[in-house]
N, C-alpha and C positions, 0 to 999 in steps of 0.2 A: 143204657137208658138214654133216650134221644132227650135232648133239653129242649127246654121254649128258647124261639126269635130271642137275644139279649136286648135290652132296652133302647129306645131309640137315641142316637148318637147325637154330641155336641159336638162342636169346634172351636169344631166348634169340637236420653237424659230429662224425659219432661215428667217423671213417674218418682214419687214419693216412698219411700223405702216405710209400710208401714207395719214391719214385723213384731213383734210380741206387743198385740196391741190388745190381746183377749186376755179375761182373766180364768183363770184355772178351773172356775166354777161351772164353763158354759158347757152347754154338753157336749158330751164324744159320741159322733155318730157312725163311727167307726174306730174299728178296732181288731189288731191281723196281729197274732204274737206265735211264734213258735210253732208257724206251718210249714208240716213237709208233705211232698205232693211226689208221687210217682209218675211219670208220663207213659204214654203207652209201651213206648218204646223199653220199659224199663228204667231208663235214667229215671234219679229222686234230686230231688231239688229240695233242701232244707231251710227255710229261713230261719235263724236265727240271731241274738243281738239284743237292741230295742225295739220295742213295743211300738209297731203302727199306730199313731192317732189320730183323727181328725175332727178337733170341733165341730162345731157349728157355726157358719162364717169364716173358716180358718181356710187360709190359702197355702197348699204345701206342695213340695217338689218332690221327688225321687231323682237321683242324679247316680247313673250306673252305666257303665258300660254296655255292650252287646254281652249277652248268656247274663246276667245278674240278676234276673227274673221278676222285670217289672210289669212286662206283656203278661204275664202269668201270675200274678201279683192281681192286677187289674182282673183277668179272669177268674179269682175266687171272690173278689167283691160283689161282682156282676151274676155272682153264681151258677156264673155256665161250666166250671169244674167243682169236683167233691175234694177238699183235702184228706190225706191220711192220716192227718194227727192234727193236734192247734188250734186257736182260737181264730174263727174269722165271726164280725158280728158287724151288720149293716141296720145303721136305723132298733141296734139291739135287738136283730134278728140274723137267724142265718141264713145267709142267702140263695143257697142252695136247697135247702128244704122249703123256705118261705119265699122263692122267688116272686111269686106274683103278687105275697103282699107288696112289697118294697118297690118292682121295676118300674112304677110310674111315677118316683122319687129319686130315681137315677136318667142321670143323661150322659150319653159316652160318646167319645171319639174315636174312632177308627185312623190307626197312621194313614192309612188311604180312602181318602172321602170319599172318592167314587164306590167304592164298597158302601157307604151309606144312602148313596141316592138309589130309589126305588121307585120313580115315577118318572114321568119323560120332559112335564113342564115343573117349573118352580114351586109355584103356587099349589099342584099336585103333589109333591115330594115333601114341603112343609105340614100340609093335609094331614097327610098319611097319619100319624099317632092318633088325633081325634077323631080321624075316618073309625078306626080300627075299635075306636073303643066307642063308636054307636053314635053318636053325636050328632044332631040335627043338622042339616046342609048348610043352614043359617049361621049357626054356633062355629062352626067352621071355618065358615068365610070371614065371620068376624075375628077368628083367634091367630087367623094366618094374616089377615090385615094389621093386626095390633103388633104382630112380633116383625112384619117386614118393617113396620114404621120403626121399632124401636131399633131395628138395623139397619136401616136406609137401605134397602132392598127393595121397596115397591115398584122400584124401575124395571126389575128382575123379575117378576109374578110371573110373567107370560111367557118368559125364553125357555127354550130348552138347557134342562141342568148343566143334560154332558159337552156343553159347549159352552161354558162360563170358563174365568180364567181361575188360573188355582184358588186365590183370595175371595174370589165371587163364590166359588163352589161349600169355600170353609165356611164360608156366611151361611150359605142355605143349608146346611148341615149344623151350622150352630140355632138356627134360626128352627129346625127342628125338634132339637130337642128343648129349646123356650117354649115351644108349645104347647109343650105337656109342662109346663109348670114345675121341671124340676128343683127337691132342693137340695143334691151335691151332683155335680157335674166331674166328669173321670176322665180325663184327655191323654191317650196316648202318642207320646209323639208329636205334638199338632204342627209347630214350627216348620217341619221337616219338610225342604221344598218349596218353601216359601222365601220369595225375595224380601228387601230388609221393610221396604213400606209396609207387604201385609202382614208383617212380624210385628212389628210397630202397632200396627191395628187391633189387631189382636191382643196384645196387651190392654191398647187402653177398654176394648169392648167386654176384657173378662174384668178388669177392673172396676168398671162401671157395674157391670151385673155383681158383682162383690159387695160395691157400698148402696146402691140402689136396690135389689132384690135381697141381698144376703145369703145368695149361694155359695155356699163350698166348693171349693174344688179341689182334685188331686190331681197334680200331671206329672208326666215322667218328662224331661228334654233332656238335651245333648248340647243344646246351645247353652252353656251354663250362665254366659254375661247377662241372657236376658231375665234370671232367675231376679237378682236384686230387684228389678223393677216394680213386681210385683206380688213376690215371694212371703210366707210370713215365717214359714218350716222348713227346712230342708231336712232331707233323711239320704246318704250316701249307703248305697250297696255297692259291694263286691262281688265279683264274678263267683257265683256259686250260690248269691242269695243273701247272704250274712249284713247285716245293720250294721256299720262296723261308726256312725257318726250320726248326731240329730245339732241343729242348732234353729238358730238366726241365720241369715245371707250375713251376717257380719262375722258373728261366729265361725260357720264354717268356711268364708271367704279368705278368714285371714288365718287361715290353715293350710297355704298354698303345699304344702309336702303332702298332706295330706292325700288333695287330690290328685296330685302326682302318681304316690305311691296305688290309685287305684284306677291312672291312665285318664285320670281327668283330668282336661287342661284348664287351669284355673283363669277368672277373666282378666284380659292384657291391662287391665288399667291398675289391679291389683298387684300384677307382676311390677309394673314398673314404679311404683311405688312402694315396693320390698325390697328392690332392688337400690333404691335411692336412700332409706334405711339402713341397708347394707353398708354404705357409704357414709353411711352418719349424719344424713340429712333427719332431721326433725321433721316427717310427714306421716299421719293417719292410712293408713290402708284404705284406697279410696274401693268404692264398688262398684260407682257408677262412671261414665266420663265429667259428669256433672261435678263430682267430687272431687276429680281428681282435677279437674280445672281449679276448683277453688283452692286446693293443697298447693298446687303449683304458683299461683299468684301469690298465695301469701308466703311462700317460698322464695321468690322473688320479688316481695314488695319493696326490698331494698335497692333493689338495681334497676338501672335506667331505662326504659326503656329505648328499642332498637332507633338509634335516629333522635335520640336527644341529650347523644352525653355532648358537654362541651369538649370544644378543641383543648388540647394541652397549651398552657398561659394564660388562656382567658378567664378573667377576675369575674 
C-alpha cells in the first residue's frame, strides 16, 4: 500500500543543562514499546527494553550506533511503516492508520536536507506546507515572513535553496516545518556534516523553540558531547534495537563503560574527569567544558598560579 508524502521536515559551554525539569503529570505524546518490524528483505528488528516516551516539552535523544534502528524508530512514528507487533501511539493515535489526523503536528528532519527542499527559491520551499494545504497567497506570505524573521533568514527569501551553505539550507528546512505550526519536531541526524558554528546554532535555535513555543523534540546524534547542552532524556540503543539504558545527560554520562560497551564514545570532558577520580582527585563528572573548567579551578584553587610563586628565600 503506497503511503502519503511523510510530514514536512525540520532541522531543522553557553547552554544550561535543563534536564528533568517536567513533572510526571504532563502529558506523553508519545509512546513506542515493544515493536517489532519486519523489513522487506525479511530481516525483523525487535525493539525491546524501555518504554519510548515523550512528553510534551520534553527534549530527548536516542544515542545508538549504525543498525540500532533509530532511522526506523522515526519511521513508525511518522507512520510511513506498519509494525508487526507493539505499541506505537503519536498525539494517542496511531500513526499509520491516522496519519493525516496527526501529520500537521509533526515536523521532521531528514539526515540530508537537500532531500527536504522541493522548490527552487527559498521563500518558495518554506511556502510549500501552507501552499499544499489551500491557504490564501496573502496567509502565505505572511507565515513565511514570520518564520524567516524568527530565523534570521529574510536575507535568504529570494536565493536559490541548492546553493546555500550546509547551516543556510538546515535553517530553511527548519524554517519549514515552523510553518506548519508544529508541536513535536523528529530530527534525524541533523548535526551530521555540520561544521562546529552551525552545531552550536542549532543548539541554541532548538533551544529557543523549546522555551519559547514549547515544542518537543526527539533526535537521534552520534555527536554525543553535544547531547548535555540541551538534552533533558536520553534513551541508548543497542545494535539490534534493544533499550538497554533511559536517564539524565548526567545519569547516563557518568556511565562512561556503559557507553563503551555499546561503542559509544562517551564526551572527552567526562573522560578526563573519571580519569582524575581514578587517581583520587576529588572532582564531579563534569558534561560540559563549562563544568569541567569549574572542577578544575577548584581543584587547583590551592596552587599558584603559572608565574607567581615566589623565588625560594624570599620572605
Amino acid at each position: 500500500m503506497a503511503r502519503p508524502r511523510g510530514p514536512r521536515s525540520c532541522r531543522s559551554g553557553r547552554f544550561k543543562d535543563l534536564g528533568e525539569r517536567r513533572s510526571d503529570q504532563v502529558e506523553v505524546i508519545v509512546r513506542f514499546k515493544d515493536v517489532k518490524y519486519t523489513y522487506p528483505d525479511g530481516t525483523t528488528l525487535y525493539f525491546t527494553g524501555e518504554e519510548l516516551t515523550v512528553r510534551r516539552g520534553e527534549r530527548v535523544a536516542l544515542l545508538g550506533q549504525n543498525g540500532s534502528g533509530k532511522t526506523t524508530l522515526f519511521q513508525h512514528l511518522l507512520g510511513l511503516v506498519r509494525p508487526d507487533s507493539g505499541i506505537v501511539e503519536v498525539f494517542g493515535r496511531d500513526p499509520f492508520r491516522d496519519f493525516d489526523a496527526i501529520r500537521s503536528r509533526i515536523g521532521f528532519l531528514f539526515q540530508d536536507e537537500d532531500r527536504q527542499i522541493v522548490a527552487p527559491t527559498v521563500r518558495d520551499d518554506i511556502g510549500f506546507g501552507p501552499r499544499n494545504q489551500g491557504l490564501p497567497p496573502a496567509e502565505v506570505d505572511r507565515l513565511v515572513r514570520e518564520v524567516a524573521a524568527e530565523l534570521r533568514i529574510e536575507h535568504l527569501l529570494d536565493r536559490l535553496a541548492h546553493y546555500l551553505s550546509g547551516g543556510e539550507r538546515l535553517k530553511v528546512a527548519l524554517a519549514g516545518a515552523l510553518v506548519m505550526q508544529p508541536e513535536l519536531l523528529i530530527l534525524d541526524e541533523p548535526f551530521e556534516g555540520l561544521d562546529a558554528a552551525s552545531r552550536e546554532e542549532l543548539v541554541e535555535v532548538l533551544t529557543r523553540l523549546n522555551r519559547e513555543r514549547g515544542i518537543s523534540f526527539i533526535i537521534s546524534v552520534h555527536e554525543v558531547s553535544l547531547a548535555p547542552l540541551f538534552i533533558d532524556t536520553i534513551y541508548v540503543l543497542s545494535r539490534g534495537g534493544r533499550f538497554v539504558a533511559k536517564g539524565s545527560p548526567r545519569e547516563i554520562f557518568s556511565r562512561p563503560e556503559l557507553l563503551m560497551e555499546h561503542r559509544l564514545e562517551p564526551p572527552v570532558v567526562g573522560l578526563i574527569c573519571q580519569q582524575l577520580r581514578a587517581r583520587g582527585f576529588d572532582v564531579p563528572i563534569a558534561l560540559t567544558p563549562g563544568e569541567a573548567v569549574d572542577a578544575l579551578a577548584k581543584l587547583l584553587s590551592g596552587v599558584p598560579a603559572p608565574g607567581t610563586e615566589r623565588p625560594a628565600g624570599d620572605v
